[in-house]
GUVEX-185016 format. One record per residue (C-alpha): residue in three letters; chain; x, y, z; residue number from 0. Coordinates in steps of 0.25 Angstrom, whole numbers, m for minus. Example, Ala and Ser with C-alpha at 12.3 -4.5 7.8 and 13.67 -1.06 7.14 Angstrom:
<pts>
{r->ala&c->A&xx->49&yy->m18&zz->31&k->0}
{r->ser&c->A&xx->55&yy->m4&zz->29&k->1}
</pts>
This chain:
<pts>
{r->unk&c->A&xx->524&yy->505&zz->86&k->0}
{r->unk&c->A&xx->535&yy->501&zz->76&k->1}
{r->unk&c->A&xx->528&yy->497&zz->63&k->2}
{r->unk&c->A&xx->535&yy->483&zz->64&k->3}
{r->unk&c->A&xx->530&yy->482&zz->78&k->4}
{r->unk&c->A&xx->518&yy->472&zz->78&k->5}
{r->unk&c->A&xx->506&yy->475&zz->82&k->6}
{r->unk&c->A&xx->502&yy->462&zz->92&k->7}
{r->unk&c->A&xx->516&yy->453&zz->97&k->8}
{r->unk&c->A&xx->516&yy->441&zz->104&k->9}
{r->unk&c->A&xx->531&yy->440&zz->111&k->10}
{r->unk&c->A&xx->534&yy->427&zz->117&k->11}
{r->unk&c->A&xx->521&yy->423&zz->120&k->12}
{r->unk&c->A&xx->516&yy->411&zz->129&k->13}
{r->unk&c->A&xx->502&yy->410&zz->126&k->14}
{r->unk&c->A&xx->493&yy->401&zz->136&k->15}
{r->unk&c->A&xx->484&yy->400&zz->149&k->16}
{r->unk&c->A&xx->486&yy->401&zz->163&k->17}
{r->unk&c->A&xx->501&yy->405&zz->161&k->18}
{r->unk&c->A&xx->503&yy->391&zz->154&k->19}
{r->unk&c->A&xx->509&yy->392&zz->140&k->20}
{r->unk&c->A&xx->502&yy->387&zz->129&k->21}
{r->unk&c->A&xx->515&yy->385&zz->120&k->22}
{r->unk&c->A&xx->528&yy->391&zz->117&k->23}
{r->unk&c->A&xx->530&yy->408&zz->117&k->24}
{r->unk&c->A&xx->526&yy->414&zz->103&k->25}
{r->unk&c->A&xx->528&yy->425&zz->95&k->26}
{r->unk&c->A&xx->517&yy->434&zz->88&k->27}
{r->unk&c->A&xx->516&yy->446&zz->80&k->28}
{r->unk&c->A&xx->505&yy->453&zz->71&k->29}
{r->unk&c->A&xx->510&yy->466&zz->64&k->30}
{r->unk&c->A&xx->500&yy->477&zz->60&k->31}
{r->unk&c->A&xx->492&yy->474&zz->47&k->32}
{r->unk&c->A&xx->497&yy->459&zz->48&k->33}
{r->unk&c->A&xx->489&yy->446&zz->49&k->34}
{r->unk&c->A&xx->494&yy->434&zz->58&k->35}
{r->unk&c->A&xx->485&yy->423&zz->59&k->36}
{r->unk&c->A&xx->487&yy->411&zz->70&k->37}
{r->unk&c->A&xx->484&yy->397&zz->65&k->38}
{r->unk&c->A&xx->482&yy->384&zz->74&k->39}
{r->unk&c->A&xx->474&yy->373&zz->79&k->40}
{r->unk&c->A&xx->466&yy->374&zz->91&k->41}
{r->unk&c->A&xx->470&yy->375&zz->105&k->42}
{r->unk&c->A&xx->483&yy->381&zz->99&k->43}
{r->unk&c->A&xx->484&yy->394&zz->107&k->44}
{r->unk&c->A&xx->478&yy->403&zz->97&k->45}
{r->unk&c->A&xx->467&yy->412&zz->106&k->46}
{r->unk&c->A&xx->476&yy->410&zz->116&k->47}
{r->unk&c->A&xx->487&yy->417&zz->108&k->48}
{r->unk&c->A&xx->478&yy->428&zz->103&k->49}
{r->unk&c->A&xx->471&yy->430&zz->117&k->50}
{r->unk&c->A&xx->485&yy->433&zz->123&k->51}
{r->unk&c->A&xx->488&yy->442&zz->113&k->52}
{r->unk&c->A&xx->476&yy->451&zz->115&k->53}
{r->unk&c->A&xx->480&yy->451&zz->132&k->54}
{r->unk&c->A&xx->469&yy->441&zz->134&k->55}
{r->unk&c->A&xx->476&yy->430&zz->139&k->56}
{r->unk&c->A&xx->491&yy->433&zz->146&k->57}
{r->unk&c->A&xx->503&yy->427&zz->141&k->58}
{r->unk&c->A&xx->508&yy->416&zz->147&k->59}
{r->unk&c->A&xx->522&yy->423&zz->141&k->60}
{r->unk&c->A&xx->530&yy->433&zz->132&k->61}
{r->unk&c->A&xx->522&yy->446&zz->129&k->62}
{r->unk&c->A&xx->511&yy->451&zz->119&k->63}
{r->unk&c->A&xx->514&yy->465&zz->112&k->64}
{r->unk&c->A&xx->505&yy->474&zz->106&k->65}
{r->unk&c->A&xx->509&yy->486&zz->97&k->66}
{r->unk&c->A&xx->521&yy->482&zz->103&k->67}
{r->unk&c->A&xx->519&yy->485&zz->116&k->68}
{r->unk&c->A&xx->517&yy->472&zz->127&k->69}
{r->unk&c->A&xx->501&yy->470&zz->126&k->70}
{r->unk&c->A&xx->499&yy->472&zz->141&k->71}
{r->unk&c->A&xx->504&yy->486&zz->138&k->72}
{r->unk&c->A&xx->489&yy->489&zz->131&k->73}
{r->unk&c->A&xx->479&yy->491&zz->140&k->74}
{r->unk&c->A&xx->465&yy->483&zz->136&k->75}
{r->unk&c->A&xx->459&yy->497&zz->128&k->76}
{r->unk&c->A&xx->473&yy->497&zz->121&k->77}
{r->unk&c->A&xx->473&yy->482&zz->117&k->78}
{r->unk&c->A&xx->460&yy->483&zz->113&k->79}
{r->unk&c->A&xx->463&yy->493&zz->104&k->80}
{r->unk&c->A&xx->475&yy->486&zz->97&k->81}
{r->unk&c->A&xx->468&yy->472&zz->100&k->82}
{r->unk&c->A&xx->457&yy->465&zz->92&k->83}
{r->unk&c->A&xx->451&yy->452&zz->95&k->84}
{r->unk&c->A&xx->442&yy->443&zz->88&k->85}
{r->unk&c->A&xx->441&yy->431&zz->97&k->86}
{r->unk&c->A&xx->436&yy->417&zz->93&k->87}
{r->unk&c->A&xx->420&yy->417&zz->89&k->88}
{r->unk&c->A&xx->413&yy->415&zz->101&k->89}
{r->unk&c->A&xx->399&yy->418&zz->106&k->90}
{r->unk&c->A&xx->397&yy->433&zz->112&k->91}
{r->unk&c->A&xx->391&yy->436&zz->127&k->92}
{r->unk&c->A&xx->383&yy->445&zz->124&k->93}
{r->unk&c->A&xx->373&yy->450&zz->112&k->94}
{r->unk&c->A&xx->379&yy->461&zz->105&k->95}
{r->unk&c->A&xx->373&yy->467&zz->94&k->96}
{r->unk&c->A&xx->385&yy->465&zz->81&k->97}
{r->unk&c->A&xx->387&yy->480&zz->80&k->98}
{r->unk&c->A&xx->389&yy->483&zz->97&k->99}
{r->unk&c->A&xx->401&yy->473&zz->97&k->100}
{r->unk&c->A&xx->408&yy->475&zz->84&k->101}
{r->unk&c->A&xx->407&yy->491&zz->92&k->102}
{r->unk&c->A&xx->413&yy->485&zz->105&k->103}
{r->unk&c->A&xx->426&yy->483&zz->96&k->104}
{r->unk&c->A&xx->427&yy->500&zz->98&k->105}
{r->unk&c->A&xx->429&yy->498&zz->111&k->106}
{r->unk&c->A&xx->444&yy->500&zz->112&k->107}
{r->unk&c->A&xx->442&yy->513&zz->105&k->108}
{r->unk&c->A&xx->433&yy->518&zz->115&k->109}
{r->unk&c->A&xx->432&yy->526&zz->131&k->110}
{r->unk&c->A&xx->428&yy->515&zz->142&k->111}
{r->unk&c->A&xx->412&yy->516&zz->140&k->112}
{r->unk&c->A&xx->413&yy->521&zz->127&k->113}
{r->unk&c->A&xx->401&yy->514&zz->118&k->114}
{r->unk&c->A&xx->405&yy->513&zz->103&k->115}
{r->unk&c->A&xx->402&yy->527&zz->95&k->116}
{r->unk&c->A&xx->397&yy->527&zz->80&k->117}
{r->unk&c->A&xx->410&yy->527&zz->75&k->118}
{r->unk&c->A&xx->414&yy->514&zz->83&k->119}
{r->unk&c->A&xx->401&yy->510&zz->77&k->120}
{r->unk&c->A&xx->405&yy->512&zz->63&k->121}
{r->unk&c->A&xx->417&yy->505&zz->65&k->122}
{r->unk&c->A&xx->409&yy->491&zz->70&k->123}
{r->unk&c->A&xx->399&yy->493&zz->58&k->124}
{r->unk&c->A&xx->412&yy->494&zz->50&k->125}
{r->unk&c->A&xx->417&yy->481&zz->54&k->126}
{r->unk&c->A&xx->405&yy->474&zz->52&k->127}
{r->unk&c->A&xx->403&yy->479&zz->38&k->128}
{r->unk&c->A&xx->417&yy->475&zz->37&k->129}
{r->unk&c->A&xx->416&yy->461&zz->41&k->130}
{r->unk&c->A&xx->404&yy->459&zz->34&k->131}
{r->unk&c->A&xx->393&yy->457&zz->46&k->132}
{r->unk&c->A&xx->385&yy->472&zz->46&k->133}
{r->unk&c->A&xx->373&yy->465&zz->47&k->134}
{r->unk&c->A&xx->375&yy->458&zz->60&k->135}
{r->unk&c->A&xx->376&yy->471&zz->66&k->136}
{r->unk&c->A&xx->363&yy->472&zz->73&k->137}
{r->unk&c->A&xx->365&yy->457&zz->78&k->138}
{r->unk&c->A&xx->368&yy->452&zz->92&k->139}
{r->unk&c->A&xx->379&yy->443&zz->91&k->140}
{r->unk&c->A&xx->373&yy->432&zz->98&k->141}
{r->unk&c->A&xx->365&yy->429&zz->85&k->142}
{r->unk&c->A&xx->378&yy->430&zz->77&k->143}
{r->unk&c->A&xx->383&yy->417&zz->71&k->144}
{r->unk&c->A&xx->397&yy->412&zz->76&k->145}
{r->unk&c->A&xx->403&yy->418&zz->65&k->146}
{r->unk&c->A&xx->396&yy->430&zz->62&k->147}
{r->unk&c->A&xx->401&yy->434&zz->78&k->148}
{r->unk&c->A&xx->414&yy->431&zz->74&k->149}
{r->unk&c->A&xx->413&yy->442&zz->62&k->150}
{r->unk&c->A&xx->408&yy->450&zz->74&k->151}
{r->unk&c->A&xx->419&yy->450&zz->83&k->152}
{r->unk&c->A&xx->428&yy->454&zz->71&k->153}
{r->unk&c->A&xx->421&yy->465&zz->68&k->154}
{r->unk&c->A&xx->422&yy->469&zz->82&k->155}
{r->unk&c->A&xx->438&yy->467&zz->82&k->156}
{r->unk&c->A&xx->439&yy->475&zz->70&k->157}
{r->unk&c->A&xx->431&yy->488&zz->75&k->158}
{r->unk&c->A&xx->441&yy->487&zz->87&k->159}
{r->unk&c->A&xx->450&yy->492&zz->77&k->160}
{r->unk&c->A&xx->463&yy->485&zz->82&k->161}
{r->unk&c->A&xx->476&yy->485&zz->78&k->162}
{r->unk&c->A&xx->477&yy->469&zz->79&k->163}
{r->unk&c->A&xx->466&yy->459&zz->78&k->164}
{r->unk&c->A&xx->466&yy->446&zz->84&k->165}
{r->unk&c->A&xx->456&yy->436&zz->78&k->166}
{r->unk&c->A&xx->457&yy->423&zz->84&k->167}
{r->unk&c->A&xx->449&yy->412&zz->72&k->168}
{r->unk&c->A&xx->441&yy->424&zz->66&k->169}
{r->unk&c->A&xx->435&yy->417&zz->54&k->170}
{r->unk&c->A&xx->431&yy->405&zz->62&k->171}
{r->unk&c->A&xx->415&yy->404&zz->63&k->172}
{r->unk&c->A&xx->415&yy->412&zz->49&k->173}
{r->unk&c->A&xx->408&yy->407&zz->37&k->174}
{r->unk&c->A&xx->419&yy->407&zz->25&k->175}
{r->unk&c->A&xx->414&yy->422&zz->20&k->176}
{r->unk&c->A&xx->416&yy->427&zz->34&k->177}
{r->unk&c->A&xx->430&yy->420&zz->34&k->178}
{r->unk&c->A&xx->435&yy->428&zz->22&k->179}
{r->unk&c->A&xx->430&yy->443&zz->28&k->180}
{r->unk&c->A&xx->437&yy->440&zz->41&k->181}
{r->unk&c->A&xx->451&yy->436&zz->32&k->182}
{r->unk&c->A&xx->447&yy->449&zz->25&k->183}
{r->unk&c->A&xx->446&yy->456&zz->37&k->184}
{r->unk&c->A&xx->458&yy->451&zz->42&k->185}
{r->unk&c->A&xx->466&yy->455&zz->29&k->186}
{r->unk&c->A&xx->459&yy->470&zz->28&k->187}
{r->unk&c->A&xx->464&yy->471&zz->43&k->188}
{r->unk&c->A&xx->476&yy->468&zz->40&k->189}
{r->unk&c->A&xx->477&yy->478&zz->30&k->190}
{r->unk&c->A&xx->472&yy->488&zz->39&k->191}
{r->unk&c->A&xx->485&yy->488&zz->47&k->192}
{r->unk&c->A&xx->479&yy->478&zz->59&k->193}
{r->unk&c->A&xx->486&yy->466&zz->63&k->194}
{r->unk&c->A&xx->476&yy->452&zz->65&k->195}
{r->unk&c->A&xx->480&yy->441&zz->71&k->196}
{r->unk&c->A&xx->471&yy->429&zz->70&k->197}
{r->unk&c->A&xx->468&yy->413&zz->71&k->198}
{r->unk&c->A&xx->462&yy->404&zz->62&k->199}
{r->unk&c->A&xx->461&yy->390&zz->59&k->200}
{r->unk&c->A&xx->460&yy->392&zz->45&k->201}
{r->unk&c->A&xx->475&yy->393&zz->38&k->202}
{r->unk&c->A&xx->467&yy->397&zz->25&k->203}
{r->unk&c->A&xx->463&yy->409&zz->32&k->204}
{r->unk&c->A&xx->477&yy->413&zz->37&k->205}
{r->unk&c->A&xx->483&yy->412&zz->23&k->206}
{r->unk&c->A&xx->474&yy->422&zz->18&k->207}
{r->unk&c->A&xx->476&yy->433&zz->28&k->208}
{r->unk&c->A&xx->488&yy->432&zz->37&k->209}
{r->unk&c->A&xx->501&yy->437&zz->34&k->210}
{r->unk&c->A&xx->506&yy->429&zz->46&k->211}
{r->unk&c->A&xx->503&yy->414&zz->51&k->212}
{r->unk&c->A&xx->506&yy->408&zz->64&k->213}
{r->unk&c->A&xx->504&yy->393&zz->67&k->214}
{r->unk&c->A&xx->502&yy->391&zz->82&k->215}
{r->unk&c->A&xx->500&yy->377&zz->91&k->216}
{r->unk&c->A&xx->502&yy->374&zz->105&k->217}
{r->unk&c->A&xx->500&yy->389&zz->110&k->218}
{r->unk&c->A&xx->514&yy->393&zz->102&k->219}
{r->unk&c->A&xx->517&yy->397&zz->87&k->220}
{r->unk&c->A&xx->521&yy->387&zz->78&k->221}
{r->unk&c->A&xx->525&yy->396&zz->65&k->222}
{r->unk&c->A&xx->522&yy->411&zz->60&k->223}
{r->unk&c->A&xx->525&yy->417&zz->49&k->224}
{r->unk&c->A&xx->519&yy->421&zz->34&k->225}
{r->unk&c->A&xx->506&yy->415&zz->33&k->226}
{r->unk&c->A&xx->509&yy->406&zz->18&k->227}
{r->unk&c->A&xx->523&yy->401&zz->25&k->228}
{r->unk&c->A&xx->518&yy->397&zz->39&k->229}
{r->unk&c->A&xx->504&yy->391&zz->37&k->230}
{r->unk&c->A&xx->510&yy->380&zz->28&k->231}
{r->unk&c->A&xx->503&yy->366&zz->25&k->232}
{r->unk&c->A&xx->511&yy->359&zz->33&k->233}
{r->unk&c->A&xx->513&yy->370&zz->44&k->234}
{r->unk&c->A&xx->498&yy->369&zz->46&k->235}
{r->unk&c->A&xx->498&yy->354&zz->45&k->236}
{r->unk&c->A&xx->508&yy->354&zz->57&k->237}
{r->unk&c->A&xx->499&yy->365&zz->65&k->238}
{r->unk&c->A&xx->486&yy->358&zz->63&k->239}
{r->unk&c->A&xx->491&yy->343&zz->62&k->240}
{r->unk&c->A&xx->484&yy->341&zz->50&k->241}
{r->unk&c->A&xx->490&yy->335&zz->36&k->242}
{r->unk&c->A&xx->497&yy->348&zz->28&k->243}
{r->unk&c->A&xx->491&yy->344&zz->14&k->244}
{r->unk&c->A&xx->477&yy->345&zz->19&k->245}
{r->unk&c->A&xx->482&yy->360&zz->24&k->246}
{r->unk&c->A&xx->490&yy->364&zz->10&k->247}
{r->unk&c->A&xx->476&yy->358&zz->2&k->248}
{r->unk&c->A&xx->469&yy->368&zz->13&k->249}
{r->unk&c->A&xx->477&yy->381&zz->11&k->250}
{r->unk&c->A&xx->478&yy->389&zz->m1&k->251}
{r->unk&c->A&xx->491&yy->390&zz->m8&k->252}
{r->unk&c->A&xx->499&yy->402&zz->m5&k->253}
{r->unk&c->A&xx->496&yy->415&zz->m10&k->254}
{r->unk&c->A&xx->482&yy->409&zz->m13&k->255}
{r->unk&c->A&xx->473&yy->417&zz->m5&k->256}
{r->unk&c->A&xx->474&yy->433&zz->m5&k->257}
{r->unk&c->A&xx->477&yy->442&zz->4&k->258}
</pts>
C-alpha cells in the first residue's frame, strides 16, 4: 500500500436503511497515525456512518475501501484484524469476567477454536494497565458501572491490535478523570501509527485530539478539514442550532489545549 494511500476510505457513500438514503453521498478518509473525529447532533447519521464503514450495515451507494482495497474484498478474519470497534456503552449478554473479554480482542490473531495463549494474555493485562482499570480484572461485567464497561470495551479494542479504531462516543458514561485517559489514549495511538476514527458530543474533546473535524447532519457531511478551522463558533452554532457566543465562551482559544 502506497504510503499516501489511507488506511479506511468512504467513496461516494450513501448511508441509510433499508436501501433508503439517509442524506447526500459523502466522502471520508482516515490516514495512518491520524485522528478524525465526527461531530453532530443526535439522529444525524453518526453510527450509522461508522457501522457501514466497518461492513455492518450495506451501503445504500458508493464504495467503502480498506488498505485500499474495496471492503467487501477482506474477509471477516481480515477485517477484523485491520478493524476495531468500540460501540456505544451498552449493557453485555453475558457475565464475562474483565480479563476473558478484553482476551476475546485476540481473536483475530487466532486458528478457529484457538482459546487465548499467555502471550494474548499479556497483551489484555497490558491494556488494562494501560487504561487504568487492572483491578477490575477478576470482575464480571455485569457488576461494572456504565462507564467502567465502557473502559472495558476499549481495552478489548485495543488488544485486537488494529490498524484503525472506530470509537463511536467513547468518553460518554466516563467520569472527567476517565475522559482525559481515553483523549490520552487516543493521542498515544495515534502516535503508534494507527488511525481512530471517532464521535463525540463534546467539541472540547475534538480540539484537543483530532488532527481532522467533520461536521455531519441529516446523514451527509456538512464540512471537513483541520480541526481549529472547521469546528468554529458559529460553524457549531449552525450544526447544533444553538447561539455561537455560548459555543466561543465554551471552547478554549486556539492552540490552548496541548497535543
Amino acid at each position: 500500500m502506497n504510503a499516501a494511500t489511507p488506511l479506511l476510505e468512504a467513496r461516494a457513500l450513501a448511508i441509510g436503511h433499508a436501501g433508503v438514503a439517509l442524506g447526500a453521498p459523502l466522502a471520508l478518509s482516515l490516514q495512518a497515525g491520524e485522528v478524525v473525529c465526527l461531530l453532530g447532533p443526535n439522529g444525524c447519521g453518526k453510527t450509522t456512518l461508522f457501522r457501514t464503514l466497518l461492513g455492518l450495515l450495506p451501503a445504500v451507494a458508493g464504495e467503502v475501501r480498506l488498505h485500499g482495497r474495496p471492503l467487501r474484498g477482506h474477509d471477516r478474519a481480515q477485517r477484523a484484524r485491520l478493524l476495531g470497534y468500540v460501540p456505544q456503552a451498552a449493557p453485555l449478554p453475558f457475565a464475562w469476567h474483565v480479563r476473558e473479554l478484553v482476551a476475546m480482542g485476540r481473536a483475530a490473531h487466532l486458528g478457529l477454536l484457538a482459546a487465548p495463549g499467555r502471550a494474548d494474555e499479556e497483551i489484555a493485562d497490558a491494556c488494562l494497565h494501560e487504561l487504568g482499570i487492572a483491578a477490575l480484572s477478576a470482575r464480571t461485567v455485569d457488576t461494572l458501572s456504565g462507564g467502567e464497561r465502557q473502559l472495558v470495551l476499549v481495552a478489548r479494542a485495543l488488544a485486537q491490535q488494529a490498524r484503525v479504531l472506530v470509537m463511536d462516543e467513547p468518553t460518554a458514561s466516563l467520569d472527567f478523570g476517565n475522559q482525559l485517559r481515553i483523549l490520552d489514549t487516543v493521542r498515544a495511538l495515534a502516535g503508534r501509527g494507527i488511525g481512530v476514527l471517532l464521535s463525540t458530543h463534546q467539541p472540547q474533546h475534538a480540539l484537543q485530539v483530532a488532527d481532522r473535524i467533520a461536521l455531519m447532519a441529516g446523514g451527509s457531511l456538512q464540512a471537513l478539514g483541520p480541526a481549529h478551522e472547521v469546528a468554529t463558533p458559529a460553524r457549531l452554532a449552525t450544526l447544533y442550532g444553538v447561539d455561537a457566543a455560548r459555543i466561543a465562551a465554551s471552547l478554549p482559544a486556539t492552540g490552548a489545549m496541548p497535543r
